[in-house]
C-alpha positions in Angstrom: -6.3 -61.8 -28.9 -5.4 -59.5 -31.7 -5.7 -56.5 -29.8 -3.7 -57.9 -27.3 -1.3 -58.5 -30.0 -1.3 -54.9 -31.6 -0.7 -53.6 -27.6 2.8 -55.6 -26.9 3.7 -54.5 -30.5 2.9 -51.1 -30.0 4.4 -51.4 -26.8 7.7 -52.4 -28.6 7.6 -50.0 -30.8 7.5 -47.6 -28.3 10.5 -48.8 -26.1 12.5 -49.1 -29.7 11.9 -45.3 -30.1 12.8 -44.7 -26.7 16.5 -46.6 -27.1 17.1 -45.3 -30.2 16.4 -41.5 -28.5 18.3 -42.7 -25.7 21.5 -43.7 -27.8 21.6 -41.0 -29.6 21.6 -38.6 -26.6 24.6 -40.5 -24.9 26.2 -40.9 -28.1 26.2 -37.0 -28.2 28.5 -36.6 -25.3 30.3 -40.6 -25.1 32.7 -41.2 -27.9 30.7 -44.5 -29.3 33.2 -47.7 -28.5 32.2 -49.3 -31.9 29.9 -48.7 -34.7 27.6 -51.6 -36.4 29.8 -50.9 -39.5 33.1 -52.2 -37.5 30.4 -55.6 -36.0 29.4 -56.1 -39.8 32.9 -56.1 -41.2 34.5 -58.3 -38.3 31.4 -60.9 -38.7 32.0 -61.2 -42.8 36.2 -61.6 -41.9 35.1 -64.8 -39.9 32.9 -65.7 -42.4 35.5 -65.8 -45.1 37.9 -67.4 -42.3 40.0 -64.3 -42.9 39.7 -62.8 -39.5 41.3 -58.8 -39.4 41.9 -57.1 -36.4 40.2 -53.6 -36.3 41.9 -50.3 -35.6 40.5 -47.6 -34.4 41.2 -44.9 -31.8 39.3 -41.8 -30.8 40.5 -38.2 -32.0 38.4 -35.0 -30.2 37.3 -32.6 -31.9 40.1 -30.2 -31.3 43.0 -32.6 -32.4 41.6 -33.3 -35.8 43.2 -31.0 -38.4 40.6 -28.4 -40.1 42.0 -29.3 -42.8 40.8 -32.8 -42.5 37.4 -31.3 -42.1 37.0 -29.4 -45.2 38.5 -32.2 -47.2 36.0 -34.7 -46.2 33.3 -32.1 -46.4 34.2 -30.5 -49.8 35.1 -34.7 -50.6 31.4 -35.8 -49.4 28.8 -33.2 -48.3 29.9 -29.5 -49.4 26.0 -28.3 -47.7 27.0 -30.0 -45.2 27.1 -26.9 -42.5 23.9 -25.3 -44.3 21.6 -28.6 -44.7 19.4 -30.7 -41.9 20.5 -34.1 -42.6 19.2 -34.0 -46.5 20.6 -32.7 -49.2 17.3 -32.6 -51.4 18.9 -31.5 -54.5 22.0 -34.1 -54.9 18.7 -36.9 -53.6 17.1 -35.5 -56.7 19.9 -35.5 -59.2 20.7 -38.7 -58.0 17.4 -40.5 -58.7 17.2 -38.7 -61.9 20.2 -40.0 -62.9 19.1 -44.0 -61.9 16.3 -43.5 -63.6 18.1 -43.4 -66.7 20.1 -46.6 -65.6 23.8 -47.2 -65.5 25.9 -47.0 -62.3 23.9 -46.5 -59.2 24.9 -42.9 -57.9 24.4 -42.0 -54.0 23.0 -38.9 -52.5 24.4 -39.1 -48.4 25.0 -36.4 -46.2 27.9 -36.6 -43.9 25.1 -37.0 -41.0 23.0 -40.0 -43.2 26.3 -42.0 -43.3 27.2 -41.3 -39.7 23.6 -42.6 -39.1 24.7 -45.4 -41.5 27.6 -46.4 -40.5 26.7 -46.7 -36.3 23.3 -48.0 -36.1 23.0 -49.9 -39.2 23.9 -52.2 -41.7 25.3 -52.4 -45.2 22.9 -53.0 -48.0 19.8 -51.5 -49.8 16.6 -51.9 -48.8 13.6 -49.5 -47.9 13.4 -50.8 -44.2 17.1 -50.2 -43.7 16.4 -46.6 -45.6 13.6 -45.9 -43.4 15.7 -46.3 -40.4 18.2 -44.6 -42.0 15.8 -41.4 -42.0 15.0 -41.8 -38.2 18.3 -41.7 -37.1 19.6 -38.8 -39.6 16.7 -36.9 -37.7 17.5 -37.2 -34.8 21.2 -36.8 -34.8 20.2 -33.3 -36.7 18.5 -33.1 -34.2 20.3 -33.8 -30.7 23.5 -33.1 -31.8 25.8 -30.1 -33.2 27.0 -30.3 -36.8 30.4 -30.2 -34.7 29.8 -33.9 -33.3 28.5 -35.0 -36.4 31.6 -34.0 -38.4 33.6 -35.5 -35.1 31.7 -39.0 -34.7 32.0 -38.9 -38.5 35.6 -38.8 -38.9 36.4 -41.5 -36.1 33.8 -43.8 -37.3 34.5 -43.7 -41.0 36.2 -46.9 -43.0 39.4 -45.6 -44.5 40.8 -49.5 -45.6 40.2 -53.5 -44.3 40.1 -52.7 -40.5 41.2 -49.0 -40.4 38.5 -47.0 -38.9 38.5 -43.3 -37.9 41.0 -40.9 -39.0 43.7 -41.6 -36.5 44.4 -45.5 -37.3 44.3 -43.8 -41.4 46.7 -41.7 -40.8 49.0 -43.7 -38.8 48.2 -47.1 -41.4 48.6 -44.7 -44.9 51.2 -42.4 -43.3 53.0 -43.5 -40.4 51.9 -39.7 -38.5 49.1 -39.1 -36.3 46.0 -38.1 -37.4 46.7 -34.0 -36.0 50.0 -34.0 -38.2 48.7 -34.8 -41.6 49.7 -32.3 -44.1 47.0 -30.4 -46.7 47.7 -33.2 -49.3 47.3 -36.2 -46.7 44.6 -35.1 -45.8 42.8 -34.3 -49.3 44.3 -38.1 -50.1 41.9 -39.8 -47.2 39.1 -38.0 -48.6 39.4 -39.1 -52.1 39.2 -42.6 -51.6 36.1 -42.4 -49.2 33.8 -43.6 -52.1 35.9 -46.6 -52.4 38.0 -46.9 -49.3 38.9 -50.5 -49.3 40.0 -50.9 -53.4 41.4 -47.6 -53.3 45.1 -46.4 -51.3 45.0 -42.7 -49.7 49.1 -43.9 -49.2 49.6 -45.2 -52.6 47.2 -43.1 -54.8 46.4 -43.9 -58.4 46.2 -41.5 -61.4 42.3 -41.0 -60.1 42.9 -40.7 -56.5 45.4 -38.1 -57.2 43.5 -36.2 -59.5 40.0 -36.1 -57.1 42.4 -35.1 -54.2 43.7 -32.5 -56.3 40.0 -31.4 -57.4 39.3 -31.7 -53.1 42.0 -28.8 -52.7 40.6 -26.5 -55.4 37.4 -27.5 -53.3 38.4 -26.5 -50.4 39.8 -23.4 -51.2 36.2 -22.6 -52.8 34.2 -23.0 -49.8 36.6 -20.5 -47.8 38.9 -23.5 -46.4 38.4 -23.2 -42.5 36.2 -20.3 -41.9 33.6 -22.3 -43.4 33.6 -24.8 -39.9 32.6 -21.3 -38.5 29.2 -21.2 -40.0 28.3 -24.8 -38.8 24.4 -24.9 -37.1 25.3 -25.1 -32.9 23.3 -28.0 -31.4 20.1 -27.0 -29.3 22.2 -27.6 -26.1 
């Protein structure tokens, strides 16, 4: 009975990696229509009885601003175009720095929150970490750091509802996401850490000065050209 047991499990397991492969391969070509970030958030509105109606509409690649790009890269994940999925030495610094108590500080990649933010859920744990892991591998794996960045910026919460960086633009600015300016753009990216207390439209003292230290940032990492030396997928 027991080994019976540990096949169907084993068999579960198995099918579980196969999906989770599977997703990740069609995600790689078919914008993804939601993200378990957008399911968790709409669940917790009915939950408080304050429902909100989620925005969100796809961008390609080649109408999002490379400006935008360097922003949220020099904002988030500056090894971003270097790194495969980890960023060993921030994951380091970070725990170091736990270790010696105080606020908790976070070590994500760009591709971990992706992984995040459309397969999983909200929360800490090591089970929700572990999965976390998996699915940072394999999008390093199946996709190009292109499509990461792209999923990435349509996926990501920018305010209660706002999703991707089309419905931010249009919600903070009133423009489409291809016509934000340098400034709009380093705005969006400074509030990531804390997108739904803090206004990319109506920045405080602090959200001005980090978008100001996103510029310098920027202009550090060789503003565009650096989207040039961003790792091609396998296929």
């Amino acid at each position: 009975m027991f080994q019976a047991l540990m096949r169907r499990l084993t068999k579960l397991l198995l099918w579980l990696i196969a999906l989770s492969v599977l997703l990740v391969l069609v995600f790689r070509w078919v914008p993804p229509p939601f993200t378990a970030l957008m399911v968790e958030r709409k669940i917790e509105s009915w939950v408080q009885n304050d429902s909100i109606d989620l925005q969100r509409t796809w961008r390609p690649w080649k109408e999002l601003p490379d400006h935008l790009k360097m922003a949220v890269i020099a904002a988030e994940d500056q090894k971003f175009a270097s790194h495969w999925g980890f960023d060993l030495e921030a994951i380091r610094a970070a725990f170091a720095h736990n270790e010696r108590g105080g606020s908790l500080r976070g070590a994500s990649t760009l591709s971990q929150q992706v992984a995040k933010n459309l397969f999983l859920w909200s929360g800490r744990s090591w089970v929700r970490k572990g999965l976390e892991v998996w699915f940072t591998g394999l999008i390093e794996l199946l996709w190009p750091k292109q499509r990461i960045l792209e999923v990435y910026l349509n996926s990501v919460e920018w305010g209660s509802g706002i999703f991707g960086a089309e419905a931010a633009a249009r919600h903070h600015f009133g423009v489409g996401a291809p016509y934000l300016s340098v400034q709009q753009a380093s705005q969006l990216a400074a509030v990531l850490p804390n997108p739904r207390a803090w206004s990319a439209g109506r920045p405080g003292p602090h959200v001005r000065n980090r978008a100001a230290w996103i510029r310098r940032q920027i202009s550090q990492l060789g503003g565009s050209h650096y989207l040039n030396d961003m790792r091609p997928g396998l296929f």
